[in-house]
C-alpha positions in Angstrom: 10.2 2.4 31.1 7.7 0.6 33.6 5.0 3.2 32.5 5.4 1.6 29.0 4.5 -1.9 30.6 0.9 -2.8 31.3 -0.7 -6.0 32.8 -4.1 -4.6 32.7 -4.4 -4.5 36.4 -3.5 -7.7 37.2 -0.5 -8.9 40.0 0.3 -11.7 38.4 1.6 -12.8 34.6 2.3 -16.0 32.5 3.8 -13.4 30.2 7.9 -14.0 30.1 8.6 -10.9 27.6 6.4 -9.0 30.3 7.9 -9.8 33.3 11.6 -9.4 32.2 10.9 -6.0 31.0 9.1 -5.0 34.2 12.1 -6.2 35.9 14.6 -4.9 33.6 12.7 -1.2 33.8 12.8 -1.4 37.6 16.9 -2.4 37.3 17.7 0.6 35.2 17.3 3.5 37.8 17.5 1.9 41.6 17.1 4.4 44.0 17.3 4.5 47.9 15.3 6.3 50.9 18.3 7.4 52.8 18.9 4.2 55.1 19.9 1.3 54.7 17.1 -0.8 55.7 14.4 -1.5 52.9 10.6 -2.1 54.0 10.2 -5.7 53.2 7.6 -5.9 55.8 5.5 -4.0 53.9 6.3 -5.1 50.7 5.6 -9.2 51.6 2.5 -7.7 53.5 1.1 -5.6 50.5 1.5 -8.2 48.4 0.0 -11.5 50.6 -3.3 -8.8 50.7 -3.8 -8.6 47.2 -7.3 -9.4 46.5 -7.9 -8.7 42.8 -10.1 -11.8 41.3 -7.0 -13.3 39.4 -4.6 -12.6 42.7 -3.8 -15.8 44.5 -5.5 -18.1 42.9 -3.0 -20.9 42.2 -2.9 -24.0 43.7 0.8 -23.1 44.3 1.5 -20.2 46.1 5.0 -18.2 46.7 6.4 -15.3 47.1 10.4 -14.8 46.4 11.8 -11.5 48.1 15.5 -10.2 47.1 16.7 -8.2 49.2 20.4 -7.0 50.4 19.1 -5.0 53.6 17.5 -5.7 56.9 14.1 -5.1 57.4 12.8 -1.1 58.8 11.7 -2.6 62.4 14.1 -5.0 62.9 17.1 -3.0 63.6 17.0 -1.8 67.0 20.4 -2.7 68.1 22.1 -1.8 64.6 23.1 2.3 64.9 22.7 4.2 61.5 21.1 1.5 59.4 17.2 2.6 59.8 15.1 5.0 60.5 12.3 3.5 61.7 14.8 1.1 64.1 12.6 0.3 67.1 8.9 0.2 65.0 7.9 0.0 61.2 6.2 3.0 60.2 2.7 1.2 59.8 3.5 -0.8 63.1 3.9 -4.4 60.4 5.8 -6.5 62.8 8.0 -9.9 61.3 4.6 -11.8 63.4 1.8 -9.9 61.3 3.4 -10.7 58.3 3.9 -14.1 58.9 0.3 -14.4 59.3 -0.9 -12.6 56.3 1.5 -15.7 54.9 -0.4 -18.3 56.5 -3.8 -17.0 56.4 -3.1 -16.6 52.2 -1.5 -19.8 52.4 1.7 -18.9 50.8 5.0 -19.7 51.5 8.0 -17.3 51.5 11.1 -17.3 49.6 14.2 -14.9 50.6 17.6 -14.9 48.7 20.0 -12.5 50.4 22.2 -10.5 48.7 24.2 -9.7 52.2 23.2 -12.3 54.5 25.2 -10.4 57.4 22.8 -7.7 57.0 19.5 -9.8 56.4 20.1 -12.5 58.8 18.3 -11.0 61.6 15.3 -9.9 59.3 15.6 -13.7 58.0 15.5 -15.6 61.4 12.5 -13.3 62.7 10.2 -14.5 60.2 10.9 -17.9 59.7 10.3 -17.5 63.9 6.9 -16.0 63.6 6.3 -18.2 60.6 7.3 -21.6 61.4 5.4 -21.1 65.3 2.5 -19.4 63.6 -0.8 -21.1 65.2 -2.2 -21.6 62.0 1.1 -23.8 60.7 0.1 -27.1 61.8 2.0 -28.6 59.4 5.3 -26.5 60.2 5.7 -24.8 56.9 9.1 -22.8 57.0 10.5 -19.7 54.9 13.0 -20.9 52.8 16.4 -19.0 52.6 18.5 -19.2 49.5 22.0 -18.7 50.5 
């Protein structure tokens, strides 16, 4: 149970046992908000801000996202799969997110589960993040087929 699991406040772990039974209690019961779409805008977002004083610290940052839906936002032209099609609920759009990325200088990772349903999601923010004003050195998000 993740209520069992504890990283005394912290985001981040060097813990193995830790993190595989955070992920394994997060596996056991999936559940869905009635759409397809997820809210990975908010997720990278949420967790690009984190400020706690052992948050970000690294030399090397990442983040690594798997996903198997399109973003809420980012499905407009897509009837039925979101929600919130046209806006994200919090107004996150693929160019804020981007630059909470750049500004925390960390570079994103997205493996697709359903890469005809992320695609979109995909190619808007490696747009917003490889043309980002603060990318002078043309970082990209990298996609793991």
């Amino acid at each position: 149970r993740s209520s069992d699991l504890s990283n005394e406040g912290g985001h981040f772990v060097d813990n193995d046992a830790f993190s595989i039974g955070f992920v394994d209690s997060l596996l056991h019961s999936p559940s869905g908000g009635g759409d397809i779409a997820e809210d990975l805008l908010g997720a990278i977002d949420r967790s690009a801000r984190w400020s706690g004083p052992d948050d970000w610290t690294s030399m090397i940052k990442f983040m690594l996202l798997l996903t198997d839906a399109p973003a809420h936002g980012c499905c407009a032209n897509v009837p039925n799969v979101d929600n919130y099609s046209v806006r994200h609920p919090c107004g996150l759009t693929p160019e804020s997110v981007a630059d909470s990325l750049i500004k925390n200088d960390i570079d994103l990772f997205i493996c697709s589960y359903n890469p005809a349903a992320t695609s979109h999601t995909e190619k808007e923010l490696a747009m917003k993040y490889l043309s980002h004003k603060d990318n002078p050195e043309q970082r990209e998000i990298t996609t793991i087929p």
